[in-house]
C-alpha positions in Angstrom: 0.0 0.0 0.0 2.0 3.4 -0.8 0.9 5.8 1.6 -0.1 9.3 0.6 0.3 13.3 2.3 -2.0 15.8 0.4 -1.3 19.2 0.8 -3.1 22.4 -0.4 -4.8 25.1 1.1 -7.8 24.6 -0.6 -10.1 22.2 1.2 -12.1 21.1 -2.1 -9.0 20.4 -3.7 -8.2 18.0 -1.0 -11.3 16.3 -0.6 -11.3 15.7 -4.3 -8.2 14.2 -4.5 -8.8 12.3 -1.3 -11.9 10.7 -2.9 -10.0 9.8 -6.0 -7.1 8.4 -4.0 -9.1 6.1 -1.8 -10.8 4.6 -4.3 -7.4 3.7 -6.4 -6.2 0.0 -5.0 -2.7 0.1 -3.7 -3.2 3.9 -2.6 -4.1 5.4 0.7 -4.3 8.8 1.9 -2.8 9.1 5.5 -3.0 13.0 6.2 -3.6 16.3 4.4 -1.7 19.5 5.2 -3.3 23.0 4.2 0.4 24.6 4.0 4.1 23.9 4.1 5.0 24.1 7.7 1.9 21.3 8.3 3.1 19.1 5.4 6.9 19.5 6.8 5.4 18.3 10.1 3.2 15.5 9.0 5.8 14.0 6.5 7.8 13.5 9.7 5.1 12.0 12.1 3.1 10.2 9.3 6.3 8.8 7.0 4.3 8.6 3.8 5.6 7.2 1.0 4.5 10.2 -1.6 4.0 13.8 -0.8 1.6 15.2 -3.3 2.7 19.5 -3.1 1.2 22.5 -4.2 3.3 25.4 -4.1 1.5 28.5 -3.7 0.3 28.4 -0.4 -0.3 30.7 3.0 2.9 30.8 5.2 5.7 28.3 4.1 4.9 27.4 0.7 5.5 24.3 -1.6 9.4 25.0 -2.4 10.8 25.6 1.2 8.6 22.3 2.5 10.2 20.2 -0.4 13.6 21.3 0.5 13.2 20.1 4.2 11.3 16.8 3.9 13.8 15.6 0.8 16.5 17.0 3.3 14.9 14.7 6.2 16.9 12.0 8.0 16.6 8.2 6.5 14.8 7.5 3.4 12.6 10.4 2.8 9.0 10.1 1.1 8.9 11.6 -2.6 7.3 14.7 -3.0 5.4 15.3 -6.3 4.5 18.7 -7.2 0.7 19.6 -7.9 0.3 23.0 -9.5 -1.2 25.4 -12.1 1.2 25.5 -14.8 0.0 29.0 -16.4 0.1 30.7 -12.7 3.2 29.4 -11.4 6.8 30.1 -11.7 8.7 28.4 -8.7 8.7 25.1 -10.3 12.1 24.8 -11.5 13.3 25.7 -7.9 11.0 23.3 -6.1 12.6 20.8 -8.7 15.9 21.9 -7.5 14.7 21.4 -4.0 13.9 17.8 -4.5 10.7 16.8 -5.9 10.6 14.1 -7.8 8.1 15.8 -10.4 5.4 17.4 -10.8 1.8 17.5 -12.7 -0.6 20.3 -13.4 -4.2 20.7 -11.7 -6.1 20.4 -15.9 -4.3 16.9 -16.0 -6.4 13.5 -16.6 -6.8 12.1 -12.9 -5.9 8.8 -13.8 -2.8 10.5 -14.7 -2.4 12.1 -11.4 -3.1 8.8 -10.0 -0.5 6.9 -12.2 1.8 9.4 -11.6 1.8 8.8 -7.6 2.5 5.2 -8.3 5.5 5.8 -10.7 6.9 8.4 -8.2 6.5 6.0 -5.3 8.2 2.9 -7.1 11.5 5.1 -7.3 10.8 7.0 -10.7 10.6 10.4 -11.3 7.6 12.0 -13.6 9.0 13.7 -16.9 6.4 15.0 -18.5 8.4 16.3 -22.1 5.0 17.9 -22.8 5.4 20.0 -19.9 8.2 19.6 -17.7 10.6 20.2 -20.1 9.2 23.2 -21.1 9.4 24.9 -17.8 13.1 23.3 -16.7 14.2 25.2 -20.4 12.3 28.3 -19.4 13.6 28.7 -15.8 17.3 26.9 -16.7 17.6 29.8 -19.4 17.3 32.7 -16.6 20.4 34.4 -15.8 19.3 35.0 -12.4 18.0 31.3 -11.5 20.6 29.3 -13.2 24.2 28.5 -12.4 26.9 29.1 -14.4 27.5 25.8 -16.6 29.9 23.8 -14.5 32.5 21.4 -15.8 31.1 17.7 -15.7 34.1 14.8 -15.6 34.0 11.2 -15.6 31.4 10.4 -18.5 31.7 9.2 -21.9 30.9 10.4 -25.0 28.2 8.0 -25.4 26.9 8.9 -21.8 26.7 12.8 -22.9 24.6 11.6 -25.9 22.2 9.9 -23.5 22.5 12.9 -20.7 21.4 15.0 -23.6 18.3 13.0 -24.7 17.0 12.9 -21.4 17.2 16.7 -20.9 15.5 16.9 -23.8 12.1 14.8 -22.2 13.1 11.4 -24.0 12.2 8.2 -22.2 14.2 5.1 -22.1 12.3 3.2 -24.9 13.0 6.8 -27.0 16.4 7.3 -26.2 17.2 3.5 -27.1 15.4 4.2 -30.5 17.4 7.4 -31.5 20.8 5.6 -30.4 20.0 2.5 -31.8 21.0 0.3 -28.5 18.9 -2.0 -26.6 16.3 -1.1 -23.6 18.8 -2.7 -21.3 21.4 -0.4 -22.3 19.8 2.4 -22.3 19.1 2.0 -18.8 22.6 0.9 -17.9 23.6 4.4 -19.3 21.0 6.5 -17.3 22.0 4.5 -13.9 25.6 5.2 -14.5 24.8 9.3 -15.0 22.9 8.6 -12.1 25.8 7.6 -9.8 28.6 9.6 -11.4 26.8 13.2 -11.6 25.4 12.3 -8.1 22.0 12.7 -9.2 19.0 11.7 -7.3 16.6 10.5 -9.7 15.9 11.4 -13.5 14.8 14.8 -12.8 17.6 15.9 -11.7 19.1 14.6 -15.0 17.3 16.8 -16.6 17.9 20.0 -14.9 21.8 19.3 -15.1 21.8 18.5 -19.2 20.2 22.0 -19.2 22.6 23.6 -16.3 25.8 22.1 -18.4 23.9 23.6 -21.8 23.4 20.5 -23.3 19.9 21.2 -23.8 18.9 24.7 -24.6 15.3 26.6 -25.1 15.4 26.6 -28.9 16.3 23.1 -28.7 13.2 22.3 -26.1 
């Protein structure tokens, strides 16, 4: 059973995703939190397996309460960013903080619901669509991004695949374009993984675009 936290300050959002949670099998909602310093709080007592986030919220919002429960001792649940796409531009940084994705309040909710379970079994949610849109908007600001930094210890072939994933490609995807097997593919990504220090595939992403692998016009 992976254990959910729901938190947003509106009560209707909640209860809505509440209903649809509990009646998904293998999901169950444990708490909700109506801000960031009650989500921070509840993550800790409750130990969910998936925080589901919004960001804009009354007192600490969704950013500073994904940078302390990723940050929290042990194995710390996921978080997994629920926002308005069109309204909100703090994504990238709660990326940066830690989530493992995030998905827009218009999407399908079976996709919302899909998207807990691939965030819980270790995965993070790219959504090329719309993820990588916003990573290449926010990457491309002078004042939120870093300075490309020098990145050592991969091959040529594992810059090709850091690339393709920056640019939203999935495993099956990547495999295609580079014409190597599945099994490959993924051998690449978990070796970026544990040389660049990365946490999950999102974080994969934001670096192909920090090292300008990846750039707007090419998103």
């Amino acid at each position: 059973m992976t254990r959910v936290l729901l938190t947003d300050d509106q009560p209707l959002v909640r209860h809505g995703l509440r209903v649809l949670v509990a009646d998904r099998p293998g999901l169950e909602v444990v708490g909700e939190a109506a801000n960031g310093e009650e989500a921070v709080r509840l993550a800790d007592q409750l130990a969910p397996d998936v925080v589901m986030m919004d960001i804009r919220m009354p007192g600490m919002d969704g950013i500073e309460a994904t940078r302390r429960i990723a940050a929290g001792p042990g194995t710390p649940p996921k978080v997994l960013i629920l926002t308005t796409f069109d309204d909100d531009e703090y994504v990238y940084g709660a990326l940066r903080a830690g989530a493992s994705g995030f998905l827009v309040k218009d999407m399908d909710m079976d996709q919302i619901l899909t998207a807990i379970e691939i965030v819980a079994a270790g995965d993070a949610l790219i959504a090329p669509s719309v993820t990588r849109r916003l990573i290449a908007e926010f990457a491309a600001r002078p004042a939120v991004a870093p300075p490309p930094r020098p990145v050592e210890g991969i091959t040529t072939r594992e810059r090709e695949v850091l690339t393709l994933i920056g640019r939203g490609l999935s495993n099956a995807e990547i495999a295609s374009q580079l014409h190597i097997s599945m099994a490959t593919a993924k051998a690449h990504v978990s070796r970026l993984l544990t040389k660049l220090d990365a946490r999950d595939r999102v974080q994969l992403v934001i670096l192909a675009y920090e090292l300008r692998l990846v750039t707007t016009s090419q998103g």
